[in-house]
DOROMAR-843905 format. One line per field, with one value per residue: residue number from 1; residue in one letter; chain; x, y, z of N, C-alpha, C, CB in turn. Coordinates in Angstrom, 2 decimals, m for minus. Glycine has a CB too. Layout:
# residues N
n: c(NUM, ...)
res: c(A, ...)
chain: c(A, ...)
n_px: c(X, ...)
n_py: c(Y, ...)
n_pz: c(Z, ...)
ca_px: c(X, ...)
ca_py: c(Y, ...)
ca_pz: c(Z, ...)
c_px: c(X, ...)
c_py: c(Y, ...)
c_pz: c(Z, ...)
cb_px: c(X, ...)
cb_py: c(Y, ...)
cb_pz: c(Z, ...)
END
This chain:
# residues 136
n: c(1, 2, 3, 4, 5, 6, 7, 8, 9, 10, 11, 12, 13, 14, 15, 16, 17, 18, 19, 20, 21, 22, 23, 24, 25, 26, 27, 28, 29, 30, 31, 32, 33, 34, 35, 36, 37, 38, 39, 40, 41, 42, 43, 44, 45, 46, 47, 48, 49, 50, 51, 52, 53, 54, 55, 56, 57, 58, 59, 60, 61, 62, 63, 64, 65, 66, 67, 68, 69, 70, 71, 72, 73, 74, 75, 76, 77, 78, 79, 80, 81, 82, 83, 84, 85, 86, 87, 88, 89, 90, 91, 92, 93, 94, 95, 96, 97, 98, 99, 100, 101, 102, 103, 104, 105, 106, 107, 108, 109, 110, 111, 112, 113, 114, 115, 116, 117, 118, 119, 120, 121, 122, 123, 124, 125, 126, 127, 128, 129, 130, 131, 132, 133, 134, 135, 136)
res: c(X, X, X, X, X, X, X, X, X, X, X, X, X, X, X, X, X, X, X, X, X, X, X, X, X, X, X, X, X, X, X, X, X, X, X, X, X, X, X, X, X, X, X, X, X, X, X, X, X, X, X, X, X, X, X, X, X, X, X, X, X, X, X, X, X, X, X, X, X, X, X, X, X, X, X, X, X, X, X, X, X, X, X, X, X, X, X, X, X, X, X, X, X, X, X, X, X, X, X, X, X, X, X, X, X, X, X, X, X, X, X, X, X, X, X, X, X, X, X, X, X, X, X, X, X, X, X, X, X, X, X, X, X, X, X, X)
chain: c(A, A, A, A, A, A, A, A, A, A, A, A, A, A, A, A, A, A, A, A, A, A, A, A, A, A, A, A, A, A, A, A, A, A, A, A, A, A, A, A, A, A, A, A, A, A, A, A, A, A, A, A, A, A, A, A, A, A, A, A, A, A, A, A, A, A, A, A, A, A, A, A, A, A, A, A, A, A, A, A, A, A, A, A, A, A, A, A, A, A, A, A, A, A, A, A, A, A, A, A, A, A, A, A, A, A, A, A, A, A, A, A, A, A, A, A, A, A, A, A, A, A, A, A, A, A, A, A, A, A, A, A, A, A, A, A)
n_px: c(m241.62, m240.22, m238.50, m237.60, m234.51, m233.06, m229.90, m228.73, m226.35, m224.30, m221.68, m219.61, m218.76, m216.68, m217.12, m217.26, m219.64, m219.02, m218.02, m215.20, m214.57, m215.94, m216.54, m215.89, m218.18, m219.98, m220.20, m221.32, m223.91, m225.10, m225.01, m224.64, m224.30, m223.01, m221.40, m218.65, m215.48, m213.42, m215.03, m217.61, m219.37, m221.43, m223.42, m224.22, m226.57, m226.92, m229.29, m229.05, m230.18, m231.51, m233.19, m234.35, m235.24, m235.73, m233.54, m234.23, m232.51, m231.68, m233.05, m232.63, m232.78, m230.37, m227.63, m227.42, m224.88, m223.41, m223.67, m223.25, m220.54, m220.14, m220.86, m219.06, m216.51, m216.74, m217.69, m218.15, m215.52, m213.95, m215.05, m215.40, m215.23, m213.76, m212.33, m214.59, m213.99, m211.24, m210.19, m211.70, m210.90, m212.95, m214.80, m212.64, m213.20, m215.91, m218.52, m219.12, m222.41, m225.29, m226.68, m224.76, m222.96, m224.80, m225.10, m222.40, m221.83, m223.46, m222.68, m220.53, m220.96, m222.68, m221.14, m220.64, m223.03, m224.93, m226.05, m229.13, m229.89, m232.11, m230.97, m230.48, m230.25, m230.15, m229.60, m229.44, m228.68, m228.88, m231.38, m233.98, m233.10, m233.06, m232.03, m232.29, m231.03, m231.68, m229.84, m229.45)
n_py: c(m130.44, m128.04, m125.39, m121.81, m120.65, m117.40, m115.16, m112.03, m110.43, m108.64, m107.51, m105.26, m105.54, m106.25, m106.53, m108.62, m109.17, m111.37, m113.64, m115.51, m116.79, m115.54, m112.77, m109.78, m107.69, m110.01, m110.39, m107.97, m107.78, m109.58, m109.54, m106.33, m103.24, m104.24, m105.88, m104.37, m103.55, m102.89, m103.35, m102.99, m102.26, m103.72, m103.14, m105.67, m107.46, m110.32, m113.14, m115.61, m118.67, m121.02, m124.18, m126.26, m128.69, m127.68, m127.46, m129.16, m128.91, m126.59, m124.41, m123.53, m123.74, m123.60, m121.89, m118.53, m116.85, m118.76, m119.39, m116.90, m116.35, m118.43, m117.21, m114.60, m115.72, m116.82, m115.91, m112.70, m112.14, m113.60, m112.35, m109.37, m106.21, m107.21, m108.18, m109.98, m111.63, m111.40, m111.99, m113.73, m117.65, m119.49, m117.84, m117.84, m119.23, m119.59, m117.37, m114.46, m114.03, m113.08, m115.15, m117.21, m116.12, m117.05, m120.09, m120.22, m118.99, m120.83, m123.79, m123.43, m122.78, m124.76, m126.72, m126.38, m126.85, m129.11, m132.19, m132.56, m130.40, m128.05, m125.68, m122.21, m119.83, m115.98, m113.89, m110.43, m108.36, m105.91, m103.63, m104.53, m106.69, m109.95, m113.50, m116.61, m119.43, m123.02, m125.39, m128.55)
n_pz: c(m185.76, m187.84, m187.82, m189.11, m189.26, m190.12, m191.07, m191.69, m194.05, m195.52, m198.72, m200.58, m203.78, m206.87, m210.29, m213.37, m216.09, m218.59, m220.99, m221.38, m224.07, m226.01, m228.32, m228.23, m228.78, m228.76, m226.33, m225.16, m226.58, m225.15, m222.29, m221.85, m220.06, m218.49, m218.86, m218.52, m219.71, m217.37, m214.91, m212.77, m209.82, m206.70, m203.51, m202.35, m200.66, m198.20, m197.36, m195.37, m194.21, m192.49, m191.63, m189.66, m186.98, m183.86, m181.19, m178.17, m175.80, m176.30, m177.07, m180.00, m183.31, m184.38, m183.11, m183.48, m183.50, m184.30, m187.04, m187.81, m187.77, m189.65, m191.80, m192.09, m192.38, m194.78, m196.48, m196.29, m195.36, m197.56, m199.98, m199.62, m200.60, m202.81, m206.52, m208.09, m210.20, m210.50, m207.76, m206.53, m206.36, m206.93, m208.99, m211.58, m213.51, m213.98, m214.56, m212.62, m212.09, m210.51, m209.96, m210.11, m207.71, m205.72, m205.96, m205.47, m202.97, m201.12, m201.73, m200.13, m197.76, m196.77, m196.58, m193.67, m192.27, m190.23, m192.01, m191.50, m191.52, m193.65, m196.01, m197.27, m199.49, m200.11, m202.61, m202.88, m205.88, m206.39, m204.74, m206.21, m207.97, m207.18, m206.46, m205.50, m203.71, m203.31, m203.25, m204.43)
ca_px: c(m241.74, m239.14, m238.30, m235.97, m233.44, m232.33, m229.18, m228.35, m224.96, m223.67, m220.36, m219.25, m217.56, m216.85, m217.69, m217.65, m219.99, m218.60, m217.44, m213.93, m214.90, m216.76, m216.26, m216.69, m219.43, m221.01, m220.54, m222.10, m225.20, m225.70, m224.90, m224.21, m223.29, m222.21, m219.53, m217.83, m213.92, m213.23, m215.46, m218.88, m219.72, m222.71, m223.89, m224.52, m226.91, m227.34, m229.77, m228.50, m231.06, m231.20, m234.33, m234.68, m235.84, m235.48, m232.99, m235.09, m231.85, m231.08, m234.17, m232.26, m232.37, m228.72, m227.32, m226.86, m223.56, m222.49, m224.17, m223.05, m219.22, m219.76, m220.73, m217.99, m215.46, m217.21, m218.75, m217.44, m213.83, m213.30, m215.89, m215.77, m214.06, m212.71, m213.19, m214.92, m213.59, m210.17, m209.47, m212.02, m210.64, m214.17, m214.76, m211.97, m213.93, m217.35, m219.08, m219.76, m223.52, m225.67, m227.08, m223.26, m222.59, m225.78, m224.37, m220.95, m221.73, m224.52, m221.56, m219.11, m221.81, m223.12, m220.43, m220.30, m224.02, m225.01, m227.08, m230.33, m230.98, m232.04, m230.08, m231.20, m228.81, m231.06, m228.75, m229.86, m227.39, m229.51, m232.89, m234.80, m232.99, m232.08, m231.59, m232.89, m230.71, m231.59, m229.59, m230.52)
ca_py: c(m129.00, m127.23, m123.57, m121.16, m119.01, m116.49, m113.95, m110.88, m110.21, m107.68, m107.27, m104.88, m106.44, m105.40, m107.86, m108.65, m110.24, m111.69, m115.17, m115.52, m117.78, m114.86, m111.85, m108.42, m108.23, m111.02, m110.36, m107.03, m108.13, m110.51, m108.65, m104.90, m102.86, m105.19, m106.51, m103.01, m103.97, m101.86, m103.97, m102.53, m103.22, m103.68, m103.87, m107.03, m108.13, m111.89, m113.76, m117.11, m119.22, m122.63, m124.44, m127.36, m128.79, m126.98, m128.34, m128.96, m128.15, m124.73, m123.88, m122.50, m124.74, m123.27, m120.76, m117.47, m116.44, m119.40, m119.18, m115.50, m116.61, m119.21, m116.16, m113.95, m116.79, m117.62, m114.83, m111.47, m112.09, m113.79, m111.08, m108.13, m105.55, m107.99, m108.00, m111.09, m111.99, m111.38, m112.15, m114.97, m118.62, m119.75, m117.03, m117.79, m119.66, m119.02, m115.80, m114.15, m113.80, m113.17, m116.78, m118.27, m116.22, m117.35, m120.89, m120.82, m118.88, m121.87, m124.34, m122.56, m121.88, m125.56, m127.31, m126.24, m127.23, m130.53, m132.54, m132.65, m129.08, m127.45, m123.90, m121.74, m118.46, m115.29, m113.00, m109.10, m107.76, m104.59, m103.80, m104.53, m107.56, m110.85, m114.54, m117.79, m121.00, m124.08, m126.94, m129.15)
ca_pz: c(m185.97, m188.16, m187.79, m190.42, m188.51, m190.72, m190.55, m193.15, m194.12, m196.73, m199.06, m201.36, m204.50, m208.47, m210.98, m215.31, m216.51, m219.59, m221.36, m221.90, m225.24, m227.12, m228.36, m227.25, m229.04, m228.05, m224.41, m225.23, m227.02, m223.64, m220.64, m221.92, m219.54, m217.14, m219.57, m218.73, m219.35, m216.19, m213.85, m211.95, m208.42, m205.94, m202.33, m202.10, m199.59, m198.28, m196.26, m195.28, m193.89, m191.96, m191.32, m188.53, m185.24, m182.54, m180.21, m177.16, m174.74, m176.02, m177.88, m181.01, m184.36, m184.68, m182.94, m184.38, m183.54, m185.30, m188.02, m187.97, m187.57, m190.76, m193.18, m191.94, m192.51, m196.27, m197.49, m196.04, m195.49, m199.15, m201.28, m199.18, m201.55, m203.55, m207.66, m207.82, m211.26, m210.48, m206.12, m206.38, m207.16, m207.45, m210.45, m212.43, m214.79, m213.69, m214.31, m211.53, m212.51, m208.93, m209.91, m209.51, m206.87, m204.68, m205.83, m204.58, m201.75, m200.69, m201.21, m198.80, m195.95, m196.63, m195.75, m192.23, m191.61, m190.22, m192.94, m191.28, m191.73, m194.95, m196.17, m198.86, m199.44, m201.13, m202.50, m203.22, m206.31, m206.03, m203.96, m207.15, m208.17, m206.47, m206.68, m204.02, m204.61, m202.06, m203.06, m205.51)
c_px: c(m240.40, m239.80, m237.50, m235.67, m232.86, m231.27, m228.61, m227.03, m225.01, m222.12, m220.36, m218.22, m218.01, m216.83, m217.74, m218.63, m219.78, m218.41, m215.73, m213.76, m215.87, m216.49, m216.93, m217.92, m220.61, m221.63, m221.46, m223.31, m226.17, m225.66, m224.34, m223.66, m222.82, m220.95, m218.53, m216.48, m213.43, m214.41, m216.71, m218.92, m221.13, m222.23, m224.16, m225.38, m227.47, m228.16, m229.29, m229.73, m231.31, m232.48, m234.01, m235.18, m234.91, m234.80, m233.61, m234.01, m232.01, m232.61, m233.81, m232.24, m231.04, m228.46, m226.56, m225.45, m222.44, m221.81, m223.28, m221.40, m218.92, m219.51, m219.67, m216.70, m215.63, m217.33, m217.39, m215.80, m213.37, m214.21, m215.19, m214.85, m213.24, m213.32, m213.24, m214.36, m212.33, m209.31, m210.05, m211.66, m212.23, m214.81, m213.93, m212.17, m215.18, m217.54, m219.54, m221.35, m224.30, m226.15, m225.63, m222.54, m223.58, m225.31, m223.32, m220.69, m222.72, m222.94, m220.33, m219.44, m222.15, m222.12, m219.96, m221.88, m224.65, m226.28, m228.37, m231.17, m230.96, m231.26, m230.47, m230.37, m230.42, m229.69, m229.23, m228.74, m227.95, m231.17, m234.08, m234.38, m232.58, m232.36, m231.75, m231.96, m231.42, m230.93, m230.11, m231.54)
c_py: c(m128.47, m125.66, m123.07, m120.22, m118.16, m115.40, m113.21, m110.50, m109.04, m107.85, m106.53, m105.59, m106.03, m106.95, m107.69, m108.77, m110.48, m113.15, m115.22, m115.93, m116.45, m113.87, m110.27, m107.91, m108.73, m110.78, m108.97, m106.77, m108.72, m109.85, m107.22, m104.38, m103.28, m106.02, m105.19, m103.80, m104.03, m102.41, m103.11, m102.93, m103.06, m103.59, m104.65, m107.24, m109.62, m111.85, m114.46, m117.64, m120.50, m123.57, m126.43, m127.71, m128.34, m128.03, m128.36, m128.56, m126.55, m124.02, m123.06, m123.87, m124.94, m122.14, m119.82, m117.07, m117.55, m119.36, m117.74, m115.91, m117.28, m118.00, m115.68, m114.56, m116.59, m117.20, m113.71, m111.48, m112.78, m113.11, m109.87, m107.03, m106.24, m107.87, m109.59, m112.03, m112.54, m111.54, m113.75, m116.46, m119.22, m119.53, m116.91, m118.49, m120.21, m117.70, m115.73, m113.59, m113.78, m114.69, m117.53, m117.98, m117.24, m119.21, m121.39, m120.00, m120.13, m123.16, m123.93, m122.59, m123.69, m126.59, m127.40, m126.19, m128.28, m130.91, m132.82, m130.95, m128.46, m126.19, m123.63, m119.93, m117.71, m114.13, m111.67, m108.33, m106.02, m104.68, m104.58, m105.86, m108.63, m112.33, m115.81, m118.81, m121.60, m125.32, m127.66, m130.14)
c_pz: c(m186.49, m188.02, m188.81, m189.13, m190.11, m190.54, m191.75, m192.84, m195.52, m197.10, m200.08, m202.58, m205.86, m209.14, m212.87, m215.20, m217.93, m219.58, m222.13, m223.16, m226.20, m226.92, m228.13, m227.42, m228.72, m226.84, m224.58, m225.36, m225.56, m222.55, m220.91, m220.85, m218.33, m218.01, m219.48, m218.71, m218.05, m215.03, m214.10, m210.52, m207.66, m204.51, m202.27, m200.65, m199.46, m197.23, m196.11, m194.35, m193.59, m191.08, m190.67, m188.15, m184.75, m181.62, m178.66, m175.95, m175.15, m176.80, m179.30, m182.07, m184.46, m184.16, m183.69, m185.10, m184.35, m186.47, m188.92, m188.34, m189.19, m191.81, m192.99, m192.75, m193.98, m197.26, m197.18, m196.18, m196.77, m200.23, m200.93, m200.06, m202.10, m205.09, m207.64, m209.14, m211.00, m209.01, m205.79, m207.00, m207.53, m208.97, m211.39, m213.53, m214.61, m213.93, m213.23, m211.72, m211.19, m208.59, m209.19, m208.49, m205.85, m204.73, m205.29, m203.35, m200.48, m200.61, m200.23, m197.89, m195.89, m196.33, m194.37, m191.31, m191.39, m191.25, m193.08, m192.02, m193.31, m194.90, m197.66, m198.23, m200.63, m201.47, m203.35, m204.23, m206.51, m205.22, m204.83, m207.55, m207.53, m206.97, m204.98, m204.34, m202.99, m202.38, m204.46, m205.12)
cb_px: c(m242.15, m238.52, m237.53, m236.43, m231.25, m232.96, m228.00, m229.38, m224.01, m223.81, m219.62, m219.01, m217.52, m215.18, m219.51, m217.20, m221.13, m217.61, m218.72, m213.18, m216.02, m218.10, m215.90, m216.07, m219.32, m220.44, m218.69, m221.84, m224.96, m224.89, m223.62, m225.18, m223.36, m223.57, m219.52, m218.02, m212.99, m213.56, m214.58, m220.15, m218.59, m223.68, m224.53, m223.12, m227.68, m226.20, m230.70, m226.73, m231.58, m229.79, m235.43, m234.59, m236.20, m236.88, m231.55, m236.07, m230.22, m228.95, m234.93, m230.62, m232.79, m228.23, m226.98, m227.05, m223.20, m222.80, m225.66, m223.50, m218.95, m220.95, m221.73, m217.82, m215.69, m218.24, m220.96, m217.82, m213.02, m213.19, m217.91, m215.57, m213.24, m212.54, m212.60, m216.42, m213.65, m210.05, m210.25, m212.98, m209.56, m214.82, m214.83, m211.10, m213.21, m217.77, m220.13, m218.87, m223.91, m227.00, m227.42, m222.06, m222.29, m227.73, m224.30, m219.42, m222.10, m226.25, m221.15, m218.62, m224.03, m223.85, m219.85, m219.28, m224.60, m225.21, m226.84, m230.38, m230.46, m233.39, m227.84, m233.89, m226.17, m232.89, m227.47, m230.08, m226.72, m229.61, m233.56, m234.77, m232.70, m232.25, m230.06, m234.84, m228.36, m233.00, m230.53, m229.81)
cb_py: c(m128.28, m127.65, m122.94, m119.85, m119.80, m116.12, m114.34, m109.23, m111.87, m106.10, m108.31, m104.08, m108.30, m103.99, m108.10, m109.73, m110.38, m110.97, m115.91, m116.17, m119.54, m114.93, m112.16, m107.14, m108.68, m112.20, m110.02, m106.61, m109.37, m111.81, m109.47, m104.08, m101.85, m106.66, m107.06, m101.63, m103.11, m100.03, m103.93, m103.08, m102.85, m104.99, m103.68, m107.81, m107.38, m113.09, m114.08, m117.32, m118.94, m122.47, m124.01, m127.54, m130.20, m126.40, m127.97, m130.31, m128.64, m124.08, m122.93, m121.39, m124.41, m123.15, m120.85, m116.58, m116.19, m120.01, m119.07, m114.37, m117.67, m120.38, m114.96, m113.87, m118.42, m118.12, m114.21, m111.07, m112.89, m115.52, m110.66, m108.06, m104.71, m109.72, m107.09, m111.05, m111.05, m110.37, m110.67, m114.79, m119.65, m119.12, m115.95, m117.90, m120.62, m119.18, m115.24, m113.19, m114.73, m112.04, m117.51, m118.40, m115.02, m116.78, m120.92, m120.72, m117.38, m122.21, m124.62, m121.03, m120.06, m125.62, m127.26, m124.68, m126.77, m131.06, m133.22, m133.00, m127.66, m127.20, m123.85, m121.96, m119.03, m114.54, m113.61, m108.29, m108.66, m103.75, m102.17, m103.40, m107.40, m110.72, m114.02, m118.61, m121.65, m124.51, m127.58, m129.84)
cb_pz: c(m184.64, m189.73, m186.43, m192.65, m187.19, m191.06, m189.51, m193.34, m194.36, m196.29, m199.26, m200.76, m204.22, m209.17, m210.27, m216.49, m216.16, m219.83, m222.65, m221.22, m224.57, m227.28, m229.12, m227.35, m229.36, m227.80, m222.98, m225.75, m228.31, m223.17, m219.36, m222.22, m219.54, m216.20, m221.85, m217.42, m219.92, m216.81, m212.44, m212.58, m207.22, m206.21, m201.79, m202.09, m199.13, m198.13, m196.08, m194.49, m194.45, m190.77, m192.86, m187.83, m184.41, m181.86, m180.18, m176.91, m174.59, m177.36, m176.94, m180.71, m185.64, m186.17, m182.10, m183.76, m181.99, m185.52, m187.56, m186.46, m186.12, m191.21, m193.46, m190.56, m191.81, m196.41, m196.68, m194.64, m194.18, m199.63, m201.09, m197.55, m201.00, m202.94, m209.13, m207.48, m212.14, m211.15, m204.64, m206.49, m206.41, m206.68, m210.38, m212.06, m215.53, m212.35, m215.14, m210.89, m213.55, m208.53, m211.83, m210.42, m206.66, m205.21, m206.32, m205.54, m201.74, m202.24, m202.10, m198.67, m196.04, m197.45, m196.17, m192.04, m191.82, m188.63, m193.31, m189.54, m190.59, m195.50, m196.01, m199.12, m200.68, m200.36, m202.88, m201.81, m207.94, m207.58, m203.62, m208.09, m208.77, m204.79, m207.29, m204.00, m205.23, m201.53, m201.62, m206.61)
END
């Protein structure tokens, strides 16, 4: 019997989206007004999500507060009001696109979960739009 625990997190953070390799132009044609020079930012909301067996001592796949502790660590305290372009080493030659975040926030959280259990990150870059990764 697997279970998913799930826990929601949020961060505020400003963002390009552009290609350092093409011109303004270009980036314009592709991601308009999200290539603003001058950044943009969102709410950001995450799920994070960790699917198991149930540990028959404690009855939790994973406990929360862990769980809760990893994002903080991963997520919140290296996004949270940060411009993700320009605070994140991750994004310094990645676009921060919600796809590459939901990527390199899945590598950050996934290294601190034992390898039995699956994880799949959803990340919300507005109510209307979002993004699932699980892994490959």
């Amino acid at each position: 019997m697997r279970v998913t625990i799930s826990r929601k997190a949020h961060f505020n953070a400003a963002h390009r989206l552009y290609r350092k390799d093409w011109t303004f132009e270009q980036n314009d044609a592709v991601f308009g007004k999200c290539n603003n020079p001058n950044f943009h930012g969102h709410n950001y909301e995450l799920i994070v999500s960790v699917t198991g067996a149930i540990d028959p001592e404690t009855g939790f796949v994973m406990d929360a507060k862990i769980l809760a502790d990893i994002i903080k660590k991963e997520v919140e305290d290296d996004f949270d009001h940060k411009n993700l372009n320009l605070d994140v080493a991750e994004f310094e030659n990645l676009n921060p696109t919600a796809e590459n975040i939901a990527v390199v926030i899945w590598n950050k959280i996934r290294k601190h979960i034992a390898s039995e259990f699956d994880l799949e990150v959803t990340l919300y870059e507005t109510p209307r739009n979002f993004v699932t990764y699980k892994g490959e």
